[in-house]
N, CA, C and O atoms as a MOPAC input file, in Angstrom:
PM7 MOZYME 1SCF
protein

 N     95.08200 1     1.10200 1   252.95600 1
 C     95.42000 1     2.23000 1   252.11200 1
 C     96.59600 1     2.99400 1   252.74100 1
 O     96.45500 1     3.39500 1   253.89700 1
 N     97.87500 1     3.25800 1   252.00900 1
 C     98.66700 1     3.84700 1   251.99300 1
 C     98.61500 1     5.17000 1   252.51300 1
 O     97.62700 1     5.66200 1   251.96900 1
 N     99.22800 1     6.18900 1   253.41300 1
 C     99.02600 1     7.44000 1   253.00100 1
 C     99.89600 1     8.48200 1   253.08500 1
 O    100.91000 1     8.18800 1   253.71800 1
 N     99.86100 1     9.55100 1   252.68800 1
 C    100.88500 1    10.51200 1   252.07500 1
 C    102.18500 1    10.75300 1   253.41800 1
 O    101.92300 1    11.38300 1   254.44200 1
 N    103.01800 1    10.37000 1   253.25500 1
 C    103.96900 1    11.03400 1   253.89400 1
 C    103.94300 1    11.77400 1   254.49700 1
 O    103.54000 1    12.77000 1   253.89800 1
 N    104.30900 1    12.09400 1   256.19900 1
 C    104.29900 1    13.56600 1   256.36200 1
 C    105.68300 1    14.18500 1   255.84800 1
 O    105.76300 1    15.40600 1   255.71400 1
 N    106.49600 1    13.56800 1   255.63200 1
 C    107.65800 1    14.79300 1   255.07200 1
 C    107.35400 1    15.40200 1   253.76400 1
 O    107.97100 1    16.43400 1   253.50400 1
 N    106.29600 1    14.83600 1   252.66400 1
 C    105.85200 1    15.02000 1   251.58600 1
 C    105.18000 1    15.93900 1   251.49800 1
 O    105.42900 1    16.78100 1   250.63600 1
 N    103.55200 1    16.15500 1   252.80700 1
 C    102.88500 1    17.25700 1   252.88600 1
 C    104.00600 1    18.58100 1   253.36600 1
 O    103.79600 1    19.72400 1   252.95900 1
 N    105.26300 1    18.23800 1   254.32000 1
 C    105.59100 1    19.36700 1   254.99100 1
 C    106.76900 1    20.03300 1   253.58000 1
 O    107.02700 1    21.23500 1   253.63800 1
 N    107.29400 1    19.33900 1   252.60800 1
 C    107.97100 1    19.56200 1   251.81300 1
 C    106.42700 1    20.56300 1   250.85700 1
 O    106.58600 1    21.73100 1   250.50500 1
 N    105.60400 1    20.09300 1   250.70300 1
 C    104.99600 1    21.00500 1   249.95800 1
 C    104.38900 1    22.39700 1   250.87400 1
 O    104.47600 1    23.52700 1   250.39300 1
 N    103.93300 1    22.21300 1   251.89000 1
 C    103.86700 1    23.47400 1   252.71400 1
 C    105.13800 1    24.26200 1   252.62000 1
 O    105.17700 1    25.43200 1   252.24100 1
 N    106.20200 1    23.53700 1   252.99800 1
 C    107.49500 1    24.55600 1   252.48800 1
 C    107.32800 1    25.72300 1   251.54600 1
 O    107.46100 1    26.94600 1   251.58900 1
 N    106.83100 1    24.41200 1   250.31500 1
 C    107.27000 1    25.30300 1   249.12400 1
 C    105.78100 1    26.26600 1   249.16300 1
 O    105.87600 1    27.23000 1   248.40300 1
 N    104.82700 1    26.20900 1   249.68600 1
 C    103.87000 1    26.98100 1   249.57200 1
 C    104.15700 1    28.63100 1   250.16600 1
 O    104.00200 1    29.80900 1   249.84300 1
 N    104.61200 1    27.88000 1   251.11200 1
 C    105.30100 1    28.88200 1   252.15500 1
 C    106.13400 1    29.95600 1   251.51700 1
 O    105.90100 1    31.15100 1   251.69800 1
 N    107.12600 1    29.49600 1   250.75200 1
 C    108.03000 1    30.18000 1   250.23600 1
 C    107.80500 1    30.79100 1   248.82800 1
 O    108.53900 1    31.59700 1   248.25500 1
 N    106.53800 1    30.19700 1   248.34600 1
 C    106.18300 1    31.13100 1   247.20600 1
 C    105.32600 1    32.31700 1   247.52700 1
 O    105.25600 1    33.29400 1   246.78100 1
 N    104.65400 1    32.20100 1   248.69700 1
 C    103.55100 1    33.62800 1   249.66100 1
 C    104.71900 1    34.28900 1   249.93300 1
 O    104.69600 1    35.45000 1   249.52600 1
 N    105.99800 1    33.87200 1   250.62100 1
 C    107.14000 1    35.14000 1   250.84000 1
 C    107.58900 1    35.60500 1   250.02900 1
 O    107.62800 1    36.83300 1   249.96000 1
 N    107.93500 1    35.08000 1   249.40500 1
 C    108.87100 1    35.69900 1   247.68400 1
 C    107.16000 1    36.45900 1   247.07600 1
 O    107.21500 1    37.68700 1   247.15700 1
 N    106.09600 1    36.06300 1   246.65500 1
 C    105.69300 1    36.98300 1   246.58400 1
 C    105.02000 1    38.52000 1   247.23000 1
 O    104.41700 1    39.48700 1   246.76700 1
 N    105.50900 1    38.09400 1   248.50900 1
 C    105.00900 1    39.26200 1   249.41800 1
 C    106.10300 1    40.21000 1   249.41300 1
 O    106.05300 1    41.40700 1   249.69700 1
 N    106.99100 1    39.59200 1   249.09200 1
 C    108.49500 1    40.51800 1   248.70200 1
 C    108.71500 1    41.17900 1   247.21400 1
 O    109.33300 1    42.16400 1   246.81200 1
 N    108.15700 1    40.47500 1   246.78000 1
 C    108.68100 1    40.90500 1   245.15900 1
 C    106.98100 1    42.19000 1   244.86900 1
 O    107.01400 1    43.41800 1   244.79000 1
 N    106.24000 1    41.64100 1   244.81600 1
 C    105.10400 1    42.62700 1   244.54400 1
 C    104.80200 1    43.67800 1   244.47800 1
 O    104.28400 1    44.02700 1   245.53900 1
 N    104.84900 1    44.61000 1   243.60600 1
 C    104.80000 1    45.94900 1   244.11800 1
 C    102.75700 1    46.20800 1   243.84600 1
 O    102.27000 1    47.31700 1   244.06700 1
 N    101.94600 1    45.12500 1   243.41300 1
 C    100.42500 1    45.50900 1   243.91000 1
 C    100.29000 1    44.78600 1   245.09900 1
 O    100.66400 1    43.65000 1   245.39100 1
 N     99.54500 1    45.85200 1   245.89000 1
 C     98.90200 1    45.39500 1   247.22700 1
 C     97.65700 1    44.50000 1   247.29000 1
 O     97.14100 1    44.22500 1   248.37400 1
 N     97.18800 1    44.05700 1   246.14800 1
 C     96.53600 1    43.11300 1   246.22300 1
 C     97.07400 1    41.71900 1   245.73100 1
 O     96.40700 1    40.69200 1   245.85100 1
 N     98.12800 1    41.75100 1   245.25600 1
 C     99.07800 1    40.68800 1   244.89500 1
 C     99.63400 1    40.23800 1   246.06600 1
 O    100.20500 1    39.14900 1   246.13200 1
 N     99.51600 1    40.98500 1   246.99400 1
 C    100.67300 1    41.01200 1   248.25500 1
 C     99.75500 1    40.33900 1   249.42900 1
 O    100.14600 1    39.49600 1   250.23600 1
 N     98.29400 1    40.96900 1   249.33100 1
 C     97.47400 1    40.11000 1   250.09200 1
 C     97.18300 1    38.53600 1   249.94400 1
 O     97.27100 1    37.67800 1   250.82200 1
 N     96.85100 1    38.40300 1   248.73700 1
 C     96.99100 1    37.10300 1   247.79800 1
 C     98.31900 1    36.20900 1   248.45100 1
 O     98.05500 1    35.07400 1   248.84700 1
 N     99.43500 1    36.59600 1   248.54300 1
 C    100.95900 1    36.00700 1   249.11400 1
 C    100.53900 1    35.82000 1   250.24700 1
 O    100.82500 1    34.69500 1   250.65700 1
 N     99.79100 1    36.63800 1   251.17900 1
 C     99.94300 1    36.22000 1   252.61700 1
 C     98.63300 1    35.01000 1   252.94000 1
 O     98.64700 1    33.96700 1   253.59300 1
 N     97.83600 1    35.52100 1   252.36300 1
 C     97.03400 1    34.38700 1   251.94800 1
 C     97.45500 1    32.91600 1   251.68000 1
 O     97.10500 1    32.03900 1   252.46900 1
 N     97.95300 1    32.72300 1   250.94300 1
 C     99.11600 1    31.49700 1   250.66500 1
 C    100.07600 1    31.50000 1   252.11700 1
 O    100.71400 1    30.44700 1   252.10400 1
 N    100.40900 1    32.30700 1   253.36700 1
 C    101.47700 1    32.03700 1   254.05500 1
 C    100.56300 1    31.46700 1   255.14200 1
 O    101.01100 1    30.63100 1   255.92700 1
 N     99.44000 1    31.84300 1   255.20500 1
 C     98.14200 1    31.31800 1   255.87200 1
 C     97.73500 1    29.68700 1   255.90400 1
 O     97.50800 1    28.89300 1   256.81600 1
 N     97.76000 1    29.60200 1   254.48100 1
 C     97.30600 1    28.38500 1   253.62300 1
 C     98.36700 1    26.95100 1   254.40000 1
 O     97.98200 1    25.86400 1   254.82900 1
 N     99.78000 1    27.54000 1   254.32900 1
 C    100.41500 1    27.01900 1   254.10700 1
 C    100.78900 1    26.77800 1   255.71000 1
 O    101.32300 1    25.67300 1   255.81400 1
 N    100.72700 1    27.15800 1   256.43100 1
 C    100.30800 1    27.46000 1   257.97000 1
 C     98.78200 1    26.23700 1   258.50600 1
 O     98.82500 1    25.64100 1   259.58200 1
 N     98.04300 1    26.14500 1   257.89800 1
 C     97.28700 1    25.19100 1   257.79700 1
 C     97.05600 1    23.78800 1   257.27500 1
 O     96.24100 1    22.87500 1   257.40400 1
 N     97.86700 1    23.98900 1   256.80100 1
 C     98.08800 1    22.77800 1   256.18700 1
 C     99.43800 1    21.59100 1   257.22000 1
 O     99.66300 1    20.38100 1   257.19600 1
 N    100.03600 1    22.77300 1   258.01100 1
 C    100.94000 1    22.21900 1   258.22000 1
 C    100.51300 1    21.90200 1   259.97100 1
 O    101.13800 1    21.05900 1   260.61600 1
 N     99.42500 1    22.67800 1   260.54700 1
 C     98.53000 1    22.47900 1   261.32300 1
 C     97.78900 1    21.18800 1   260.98200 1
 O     98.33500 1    20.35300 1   261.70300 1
 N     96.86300 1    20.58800 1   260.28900 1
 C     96.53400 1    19.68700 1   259.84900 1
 C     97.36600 1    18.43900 1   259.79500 1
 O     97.25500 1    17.38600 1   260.42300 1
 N     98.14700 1    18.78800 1   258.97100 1
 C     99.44800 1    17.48000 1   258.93300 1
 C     99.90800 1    16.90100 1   260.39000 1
 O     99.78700 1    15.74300 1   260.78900 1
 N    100.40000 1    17.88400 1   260.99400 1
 C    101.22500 1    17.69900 1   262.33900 1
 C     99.91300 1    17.18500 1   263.03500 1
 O    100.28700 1    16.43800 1   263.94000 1
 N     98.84300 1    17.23700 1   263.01800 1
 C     97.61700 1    16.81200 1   263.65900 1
 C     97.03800 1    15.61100 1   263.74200 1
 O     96.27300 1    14.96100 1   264.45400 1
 N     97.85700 1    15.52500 1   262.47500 1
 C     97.51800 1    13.71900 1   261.84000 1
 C     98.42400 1    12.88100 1   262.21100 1
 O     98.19100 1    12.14900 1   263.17200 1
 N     99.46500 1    12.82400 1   261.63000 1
 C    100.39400 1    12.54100 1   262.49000 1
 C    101.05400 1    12.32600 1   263.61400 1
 O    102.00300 1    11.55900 1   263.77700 1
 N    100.35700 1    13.25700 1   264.66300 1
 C    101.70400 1    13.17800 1   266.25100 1
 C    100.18900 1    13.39500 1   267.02300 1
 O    100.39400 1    13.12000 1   268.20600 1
 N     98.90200 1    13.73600 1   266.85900 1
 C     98.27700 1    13.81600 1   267.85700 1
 C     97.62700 1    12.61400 1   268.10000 1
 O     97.60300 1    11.75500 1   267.21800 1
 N     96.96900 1    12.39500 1   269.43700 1
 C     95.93300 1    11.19100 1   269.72900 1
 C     94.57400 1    11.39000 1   269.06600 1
 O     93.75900 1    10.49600 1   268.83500 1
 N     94.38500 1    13.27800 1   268.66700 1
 C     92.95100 1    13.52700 1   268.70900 1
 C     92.83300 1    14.32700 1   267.01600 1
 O     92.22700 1    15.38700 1   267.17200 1
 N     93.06600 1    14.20800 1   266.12400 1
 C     93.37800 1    14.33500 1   265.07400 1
 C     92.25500 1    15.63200 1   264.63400 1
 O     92.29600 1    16.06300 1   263.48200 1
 N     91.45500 1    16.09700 1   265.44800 1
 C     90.28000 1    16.75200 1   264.82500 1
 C     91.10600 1    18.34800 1   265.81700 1
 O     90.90900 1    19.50400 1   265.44300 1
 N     91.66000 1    18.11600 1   266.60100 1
 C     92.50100 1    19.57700 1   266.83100 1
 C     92.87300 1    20.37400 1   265.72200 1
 O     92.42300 1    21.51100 1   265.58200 1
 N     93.86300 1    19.72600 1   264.72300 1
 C     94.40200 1    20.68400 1   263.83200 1
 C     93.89500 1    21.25100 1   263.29500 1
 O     94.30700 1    22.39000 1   263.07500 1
 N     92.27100 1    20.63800 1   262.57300 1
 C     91.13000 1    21.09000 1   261.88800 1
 C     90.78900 1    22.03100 1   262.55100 1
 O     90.84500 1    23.08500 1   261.91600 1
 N     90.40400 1    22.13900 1   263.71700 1
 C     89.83000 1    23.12400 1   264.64500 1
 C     90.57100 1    24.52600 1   264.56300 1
 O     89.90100 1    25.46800 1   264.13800 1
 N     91.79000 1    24.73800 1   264.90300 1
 C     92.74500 1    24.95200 1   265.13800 1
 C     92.97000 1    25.85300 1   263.20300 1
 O     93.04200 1    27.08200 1   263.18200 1
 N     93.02300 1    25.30400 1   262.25900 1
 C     92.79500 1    25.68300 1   260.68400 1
 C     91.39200 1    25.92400 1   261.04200 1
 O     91.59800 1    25.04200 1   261.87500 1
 N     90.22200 1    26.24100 1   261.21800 1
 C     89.18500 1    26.82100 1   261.39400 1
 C     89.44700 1    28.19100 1   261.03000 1
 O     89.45100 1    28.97000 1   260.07600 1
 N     89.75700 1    28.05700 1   262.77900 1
 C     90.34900 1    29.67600 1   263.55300 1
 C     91.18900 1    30.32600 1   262.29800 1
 O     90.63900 1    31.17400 1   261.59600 1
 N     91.99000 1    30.07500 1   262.14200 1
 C     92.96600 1    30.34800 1   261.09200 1
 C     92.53700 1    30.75400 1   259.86100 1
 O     93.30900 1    31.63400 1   259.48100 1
 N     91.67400 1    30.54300 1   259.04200 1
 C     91.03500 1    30.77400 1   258.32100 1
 C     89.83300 1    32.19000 1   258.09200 1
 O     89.73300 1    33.02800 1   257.19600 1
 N     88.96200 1    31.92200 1   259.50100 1
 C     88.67900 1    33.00100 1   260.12900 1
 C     89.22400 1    34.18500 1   259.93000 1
 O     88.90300 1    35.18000 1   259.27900 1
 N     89.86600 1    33.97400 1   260.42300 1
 C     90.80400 1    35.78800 1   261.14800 1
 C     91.55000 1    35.58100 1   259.53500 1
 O     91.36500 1    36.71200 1   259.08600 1
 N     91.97900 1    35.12100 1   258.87600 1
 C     92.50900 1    34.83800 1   257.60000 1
 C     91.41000 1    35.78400 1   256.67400 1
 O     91.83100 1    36.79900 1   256.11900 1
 N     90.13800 1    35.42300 1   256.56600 1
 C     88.96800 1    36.35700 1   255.95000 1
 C     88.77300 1    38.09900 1   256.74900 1
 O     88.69000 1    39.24100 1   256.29700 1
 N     88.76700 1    37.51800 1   258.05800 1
 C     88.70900 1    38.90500 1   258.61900 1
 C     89.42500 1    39.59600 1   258.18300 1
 O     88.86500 1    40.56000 1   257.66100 1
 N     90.83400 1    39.60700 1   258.09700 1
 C     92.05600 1    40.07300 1   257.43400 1
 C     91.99900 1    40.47100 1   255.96800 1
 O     92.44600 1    41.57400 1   255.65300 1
 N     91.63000 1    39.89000 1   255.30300 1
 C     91.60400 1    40.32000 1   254.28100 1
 C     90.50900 1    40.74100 1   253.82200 1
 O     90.62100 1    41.07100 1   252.64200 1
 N     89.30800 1    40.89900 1   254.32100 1
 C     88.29700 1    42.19200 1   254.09600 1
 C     88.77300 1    43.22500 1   254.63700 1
 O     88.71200 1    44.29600 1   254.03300 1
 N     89.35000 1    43.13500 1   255.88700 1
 C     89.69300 1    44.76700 1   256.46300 1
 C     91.28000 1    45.22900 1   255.28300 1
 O     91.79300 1    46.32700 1   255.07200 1
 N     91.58800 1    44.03300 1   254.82300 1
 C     92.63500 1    44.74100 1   253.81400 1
 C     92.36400 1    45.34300 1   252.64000 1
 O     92.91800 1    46.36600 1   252.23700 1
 N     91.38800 1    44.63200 1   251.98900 1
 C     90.73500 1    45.11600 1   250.97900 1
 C     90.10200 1    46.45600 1   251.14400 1
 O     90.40200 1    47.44700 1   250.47800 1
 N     89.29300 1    46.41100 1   251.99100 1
 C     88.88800 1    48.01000 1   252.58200 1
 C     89.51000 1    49.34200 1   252.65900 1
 O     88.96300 1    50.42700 1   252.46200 1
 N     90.74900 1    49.09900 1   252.97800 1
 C     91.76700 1    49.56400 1   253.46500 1
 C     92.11600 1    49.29600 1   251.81600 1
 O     92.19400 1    50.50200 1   251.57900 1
 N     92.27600 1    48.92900 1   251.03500 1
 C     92.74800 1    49.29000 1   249.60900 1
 C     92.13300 1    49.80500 1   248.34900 1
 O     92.65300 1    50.29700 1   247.34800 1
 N     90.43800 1    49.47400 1   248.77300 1
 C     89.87800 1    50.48800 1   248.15500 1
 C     89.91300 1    51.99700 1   248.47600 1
 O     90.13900 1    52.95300 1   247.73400 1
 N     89.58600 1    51.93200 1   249.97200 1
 C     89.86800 1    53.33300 1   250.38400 1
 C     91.06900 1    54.47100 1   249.59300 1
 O     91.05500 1    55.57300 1   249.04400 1
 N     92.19500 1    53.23700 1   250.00000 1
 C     93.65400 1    54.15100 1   249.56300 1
 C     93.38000 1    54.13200 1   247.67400 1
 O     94.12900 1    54.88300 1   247.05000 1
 N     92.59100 1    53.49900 1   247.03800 1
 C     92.56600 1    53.71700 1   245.66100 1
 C     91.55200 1    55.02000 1   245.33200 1
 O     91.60900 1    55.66100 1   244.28300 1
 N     90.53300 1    55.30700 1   246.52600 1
 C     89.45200 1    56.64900 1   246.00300 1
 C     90.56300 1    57.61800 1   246.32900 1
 O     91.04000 1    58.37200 1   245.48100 1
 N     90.96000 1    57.57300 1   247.59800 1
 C     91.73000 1    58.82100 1   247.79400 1
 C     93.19000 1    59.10900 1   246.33000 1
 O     93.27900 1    60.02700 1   245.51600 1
 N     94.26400 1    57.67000 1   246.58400 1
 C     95.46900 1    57.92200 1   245.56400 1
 C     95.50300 1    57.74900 1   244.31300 1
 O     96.47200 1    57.96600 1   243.58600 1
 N     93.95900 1    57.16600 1   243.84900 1
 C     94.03100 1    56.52500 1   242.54000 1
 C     95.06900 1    55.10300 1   242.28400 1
 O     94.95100 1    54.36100 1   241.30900 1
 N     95.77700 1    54.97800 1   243.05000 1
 C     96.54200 1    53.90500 1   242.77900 1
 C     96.48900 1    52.57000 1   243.38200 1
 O     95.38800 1    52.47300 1   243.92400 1
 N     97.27800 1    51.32500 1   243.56400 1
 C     97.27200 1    50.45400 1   244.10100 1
 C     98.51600 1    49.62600 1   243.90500 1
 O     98.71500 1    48.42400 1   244.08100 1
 N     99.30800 1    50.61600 1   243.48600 1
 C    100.84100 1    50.03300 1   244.18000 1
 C    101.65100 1    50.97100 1   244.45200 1
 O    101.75700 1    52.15300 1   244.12400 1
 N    102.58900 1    49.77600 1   245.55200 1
 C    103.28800 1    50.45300 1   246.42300 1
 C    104.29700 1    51.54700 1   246.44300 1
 O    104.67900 1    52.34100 1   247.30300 1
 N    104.61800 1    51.29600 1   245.10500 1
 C    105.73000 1    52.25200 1   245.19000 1
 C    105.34900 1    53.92300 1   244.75700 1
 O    106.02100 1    54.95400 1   244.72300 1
 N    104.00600 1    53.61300 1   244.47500 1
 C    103.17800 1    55.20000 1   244.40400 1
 C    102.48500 1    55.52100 1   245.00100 1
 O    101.58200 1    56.25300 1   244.59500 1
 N    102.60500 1    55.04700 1   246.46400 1
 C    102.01400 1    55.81400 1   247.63400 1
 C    102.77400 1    56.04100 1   248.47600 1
 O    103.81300 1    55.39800 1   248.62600 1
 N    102.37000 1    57.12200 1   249.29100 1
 C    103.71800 1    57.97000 1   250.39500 1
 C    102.12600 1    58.56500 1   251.27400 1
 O    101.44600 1    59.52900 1   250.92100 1
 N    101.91500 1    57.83400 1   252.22200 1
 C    101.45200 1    58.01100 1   253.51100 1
 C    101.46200 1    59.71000 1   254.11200 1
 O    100.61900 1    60.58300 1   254.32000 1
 N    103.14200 1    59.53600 1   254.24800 1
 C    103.03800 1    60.72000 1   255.17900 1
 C    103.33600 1    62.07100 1   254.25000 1
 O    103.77500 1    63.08400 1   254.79600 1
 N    103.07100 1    62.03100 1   252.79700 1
 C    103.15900 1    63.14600 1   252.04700 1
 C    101.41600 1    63.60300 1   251.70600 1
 O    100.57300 1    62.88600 1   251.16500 1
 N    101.27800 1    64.72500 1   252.11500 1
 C     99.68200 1    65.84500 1   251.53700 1
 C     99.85900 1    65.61700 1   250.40000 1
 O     99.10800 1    66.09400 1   249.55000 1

C-alpha cells in the first residue's frame, strides 16, 4: 500500500496553517479567533505527526508529542472561554473592537 506523500500532508498543514492566521487576523469575534488558533494548533500537529512518520526510527514520538499539544490546546481554550464569558457579563460584548480594557 501506497502512502500519502509527505510534501502532500505538509502542503495541506500549510494551508491549514494559513487559514488559523488569516483568520486570527481578520476576526473581529473572540471566539472566532480562538477557533483560528485552534486550527494553528491542529495544523502544528499534524505536521508533528507527519515529520514523525517520515524521518523518525520511532514513529510513536510525534503522537506523543500531538498528545501534549492538544492538552494544553484544551487547557487554553477553556481558560479562554472563561476569560470570554467573563468579559461578556461585565461588557456585554464579544468583539474586539468594542472592548477597551483600560477604559472604566
Amino acid at each position: 500500500m501506497i502512502g500519502i506523500p509527505l510534501t502532500h500532508i505538509l502542503i495541506f498543514s500549510l494551508l491549514l496553517f494559513a487559514i488559523g492566521i488569516y483568520g486570527a487576523l481578520v476576526r473581529r469575534n473572540i471566539i472566532g479567533i480562538l477557533i483560528s488558533i485552534e486550527l494553528i494548533l491542529n495544523a502544528a500537529n499534524i505536521n508533528l505527526i507527519a515529520f514523525s512518520k517520515y524521518t523518525s526510527p520511532s514513529p510513536e514520538m510525534g503522537q506523543i508529542f500531538a498528545i501534549f499539544v492538544i492538552a494544553i490546546a484544551a487547557t487554553s481554550a477553556a481558560v479562554g472561554l472563561a476569560i470570554v464569558l467573563a468579559l461578556y457579563r461585565v461588557r456585554k460584548t464579544v468583539y474586539t473592537d468594542e472592548v477597551n480594557l483600560l477604559k472604566w
